[in-house]
C-alpha positions, 0 to 999 in steps of 0.5 A: 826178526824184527830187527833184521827187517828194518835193517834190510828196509833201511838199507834199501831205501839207501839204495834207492835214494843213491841211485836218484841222486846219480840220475839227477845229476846225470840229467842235469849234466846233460842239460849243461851240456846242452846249454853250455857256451861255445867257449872250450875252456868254460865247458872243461871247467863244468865238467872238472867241476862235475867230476869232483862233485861225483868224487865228493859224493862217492867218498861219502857214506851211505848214511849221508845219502840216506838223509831226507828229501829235504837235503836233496832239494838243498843239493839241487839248488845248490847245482842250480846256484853254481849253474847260474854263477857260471852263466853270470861269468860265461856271459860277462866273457862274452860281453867283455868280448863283443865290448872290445869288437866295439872298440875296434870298429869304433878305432877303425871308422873314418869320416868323409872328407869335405876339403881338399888340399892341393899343392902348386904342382898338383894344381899346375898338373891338372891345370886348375884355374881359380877366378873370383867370382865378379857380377858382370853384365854377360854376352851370350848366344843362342843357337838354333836349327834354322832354314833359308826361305823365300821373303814371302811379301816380296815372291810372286808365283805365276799361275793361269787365271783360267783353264790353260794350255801351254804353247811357248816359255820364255824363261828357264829355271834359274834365270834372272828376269825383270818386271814386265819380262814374259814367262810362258804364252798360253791359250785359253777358250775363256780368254778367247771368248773374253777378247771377242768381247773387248774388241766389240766393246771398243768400236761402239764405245768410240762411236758413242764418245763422237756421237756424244751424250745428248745425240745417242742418250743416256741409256745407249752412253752408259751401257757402250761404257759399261761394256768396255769397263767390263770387258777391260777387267776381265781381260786383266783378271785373266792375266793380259797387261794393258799393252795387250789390250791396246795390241788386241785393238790395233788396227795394224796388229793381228792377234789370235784371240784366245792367245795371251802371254804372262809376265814378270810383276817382279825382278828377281830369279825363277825358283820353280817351273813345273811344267811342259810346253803342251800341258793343260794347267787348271786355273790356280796351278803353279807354274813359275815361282819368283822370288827377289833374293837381294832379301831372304828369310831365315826361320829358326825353330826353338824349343817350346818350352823355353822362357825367351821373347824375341822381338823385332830387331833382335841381333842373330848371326846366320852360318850356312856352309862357309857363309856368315851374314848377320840378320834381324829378328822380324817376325815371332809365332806365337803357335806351335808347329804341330809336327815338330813341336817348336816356336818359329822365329822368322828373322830377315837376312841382307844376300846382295851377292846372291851368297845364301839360297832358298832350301838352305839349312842354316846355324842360328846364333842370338844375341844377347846381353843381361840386363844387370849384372849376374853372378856366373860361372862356366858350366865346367865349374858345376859338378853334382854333390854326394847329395846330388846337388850342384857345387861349386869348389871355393877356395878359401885359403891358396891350395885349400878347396871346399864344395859350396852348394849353389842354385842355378838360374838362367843359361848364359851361353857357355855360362850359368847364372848362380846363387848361393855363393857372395861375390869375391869367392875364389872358384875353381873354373877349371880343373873341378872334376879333378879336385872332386876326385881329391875329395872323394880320395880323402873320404875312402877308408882302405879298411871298408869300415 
């Protein structure tokens, strides 16, 4: 009885352990399932693996699975080392992979080009000019915006000194008039008032100087002069010329007090005249505007900002239309216009022939020369770098061209004051955008590696 009981126990117990050993490996196969590589091969070979190891233990006897715990601690570690070899080699797989995709990016990258090469005919086909670079004294211009004006110190503008009425003109826009010419006549209470005064004045005066000093006195002497001296100068404030004076006295001529007629205290041609016959001007209003054009003033208007003196005597050409003439610098501002925001060069121009007109617009080119010589290339010579510094391409060898960074300094006209580059160095002048596009071939990888 006692024997039967053991027996069933031991074979129970048999049973169980069979059955947890199944469960284990099942569970650990589904966990290599999980974490297994995406490599196919390897996982055919995992399972090859698990099936054998099943195979194995379904050949063995129950009494073999029937050993202590111990054994299947020794069973689960040995799993666990064959799971960790397969890993080791899963993942040594994958690095020998990744090292030969390193390689093969590492075959396929290419370096940025930094020369160009070019034959004779490319050269002549693109109409590259290389000259060496020589320190030279450079001549060059300046333009500026510029208008013709009126020479202010030697205009007039002709204007009542008094509230006036225009009776009569003499003159029409555009006419050409001497000095002592009359331009309009007006009439003025004022001026009437005034005349009256001069024509009493120069009787008494005249009486006293026969009388003499002794015979009249000293006080009635001073004051017969006084009021002539008084009368005379107002009348030639007003605007009158001595001859009118000497008409207003005049026995023989009749002259309408308050009457008086303006003239020309210049030659030159009338600019403006701005009014109507009948129209009451007020003292100060312009009425004709004279200017002598023999010379004219050029103004040419130049950045605020730039960095230049111009002083007197500093050559520019002037262009107005189809006409050139040449033109002194006489006069610089040292403000700037509030409204355009420039620095006013006031230049002098010659027009004998009556060539340029007030109103005009202008071209205005000044002259210059360095002081010493600079090293300078034409402004087609530059072209801005990968880094976006300027280059220049020298070639050091026929046919061979490298980029030079270089400074730039002062604008020289259609040149550019350099540094960086020794004089003798061989530049591309022309034709540079062209070898920069051969530099920039020679640095493209067609793989875009």
């Amino acid at each position: 009885m006692n024997k039967t009981l053991v027996a069933i126990l031991v074979a129970g117990l048999a049973t169980a352990t069979a059955s947890h050993a199944k469960e284990s490996e099942s569970e650990h196969g589904q966990e290599k399932a999980i974490t297994a590589a995406p490599h196919s091969e390897q996982d055919n070979h995992d399972d090859h693996r698990e099936e054998n190891h099943e195979e194995h233990d379904a050949h063995k006897p129950d009494s073999e699975h029937g050993h202590d715990d111990h054994g299947d601690e020794n069973h689960d570690e040995h799993s666990a080392h064959d799971e960790h070899n397969s890993g080791s080699e899963h993942g040594h797989e994958e690095h020998s992979e990744g090292g030969d995709h390193d390689n093969h990016g590492g075959h396929g990258g290419h370096e940025e080009a930094t020369s160009a090469s070019l034959n004779p005919a490319q050269m002549t086909l693109a109409d590259i000019q290389v000259n060496p670079l020589t320190p030279r004294k450079v001549d060059y211009q300046l333009y500026a915006p510029g208008e013709i004006l009126s020479n202010g110190y030697t205009s007039y503008r002709v204007s009542p000194r008094v509230p006036s009425v225009v009776l009569r003109r003499h003159v029409a826009l555009g006419d050409h008039v001497e000095q002592s010419q009359p331009l309009v006549t007006l009439f003025s209470e004022t001026v009437a008032q005034a005349q009256a005064n001069y024509r009493t004045a120069w009787p008494e005066w005249q009486r006293v100087q026969e009388l003499g000093r002794k015979t009249v006195g000293e006080q009635r002497y001073f004051t017969a002069k006084t009021n002539l001296e008084a009368a005379r100068a107002t009348l030639l404030a007003y605007g009158l010329s001595a001859s009118d004076l000497q008409a207003l006295v005049a026995s023989q001529q009749s002259v309408a007090l308050g009457e008086y007629t303006l003239h020309a205290e210049i030659d030159g041609a009338v600019l403006r005249d701005d009014f109507e016959q009948g129209q009451r001007i007020e003292a100060g209003a312009p009425l004709i505007a004279l200017a002598d054009e023999k010379q004219l003033w050029v103004e040419a208007h130049l950045p605020a900002d730039l960095s230049l003196t111009l002083g007197a005597g500093t050559r520019a050409e002037v262009v107005a239309g189809d006409v050139r003439v040449n033109a002194k610098v006489t006069q610089e501002a040292h403000t700037i216009d509030p409204i355009s925001r420039t620095r006013t060069v006031r230049l002098l121009v010659n027009n004998p022939e009556h060539r340029l007109h007030p109103g005009q617009f202008a071209e205005v080119y000044f002259r210059f020369q360095t002081k010493r010589p600079v090293l300078a290339v034409p402004e087609t010579a530059l072209m801005r770098g990968a880094d976006g510094d300027w280059t220049v391409f020298v070639e050091d060898h026929p046919g061979e061209f490298q980029p030079v960074e270089v400074e730039l300094g002062r604008a020289l006209g259609p040149l550019r004051e350099i540094s960086g580059v020794g004089p003798g160095a061989r530049i591309v002048t022309q034709g540079a955008f062209f070898v920069a596009s051969q530099i920039a071939k020679g640095g493209f990888d067609p793989h875009n590696h």
